[in-house]
N, C-alpha and C positions, 0 to 999 in steps of 0.2 A: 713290591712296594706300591701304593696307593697314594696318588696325589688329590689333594682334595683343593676345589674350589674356593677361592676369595672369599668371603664369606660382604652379603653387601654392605655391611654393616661396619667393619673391620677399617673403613678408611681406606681401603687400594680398590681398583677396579679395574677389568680385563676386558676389553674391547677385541674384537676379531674384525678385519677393517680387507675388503674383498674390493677391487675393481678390475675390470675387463671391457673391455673394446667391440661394440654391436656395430653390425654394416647397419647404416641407415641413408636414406635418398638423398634428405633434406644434410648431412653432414661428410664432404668428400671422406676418404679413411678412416671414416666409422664414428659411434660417438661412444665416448666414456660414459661406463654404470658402474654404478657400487653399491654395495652392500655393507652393511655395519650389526653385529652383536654386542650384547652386552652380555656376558658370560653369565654372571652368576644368577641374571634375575631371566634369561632367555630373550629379551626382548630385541627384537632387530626392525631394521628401518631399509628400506634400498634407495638407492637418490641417482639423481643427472652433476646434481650441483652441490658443491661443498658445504655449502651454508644447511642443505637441510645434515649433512653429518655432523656441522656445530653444533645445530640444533639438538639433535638427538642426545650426543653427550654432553652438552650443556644440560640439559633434562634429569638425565643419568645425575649427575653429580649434584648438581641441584635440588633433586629429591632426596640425595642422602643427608644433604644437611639441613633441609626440612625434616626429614625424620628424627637425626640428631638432636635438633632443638625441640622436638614433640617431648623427645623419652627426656631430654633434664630440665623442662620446663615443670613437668607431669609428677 
């Protein structure tokens, strides 16, 4: 059986959301990284800080419904 991807368009969207723990000088027990996809279109972002992961799927979602309103404006 064959699962297929979201489709970006479709109204849902699938993020893959990654963090892990780096030794660094400047932060006693290491500092938190992350990593973030967007499934259906590939695009990923990595960050220190939450705000740039808002960012990113804010963008994400954002663009869909700039596109949304392209194709029923159109």
């Amino acid at each position: 059986m064959t699962k297929t991807l979201p489709n970006p368009t479709d109204g849902r969207h699938l993020f893959i959301v990654r963090f892990w723990r780096e030794d660094s000088e400047g932060a006693p027990g290491g500092q938190w990284r992350g990593s973030v996809e967007h499934v259906p279109t590939g695009q990923r972002a990595h960050f220190v800080s939450l705000n740039v992961l808002d960012t990113f799927i804010s963008k994400q979602l954002n663009s869909e419904a700039a596109d949304t309103a392209n194709q029923e404006s159109g």
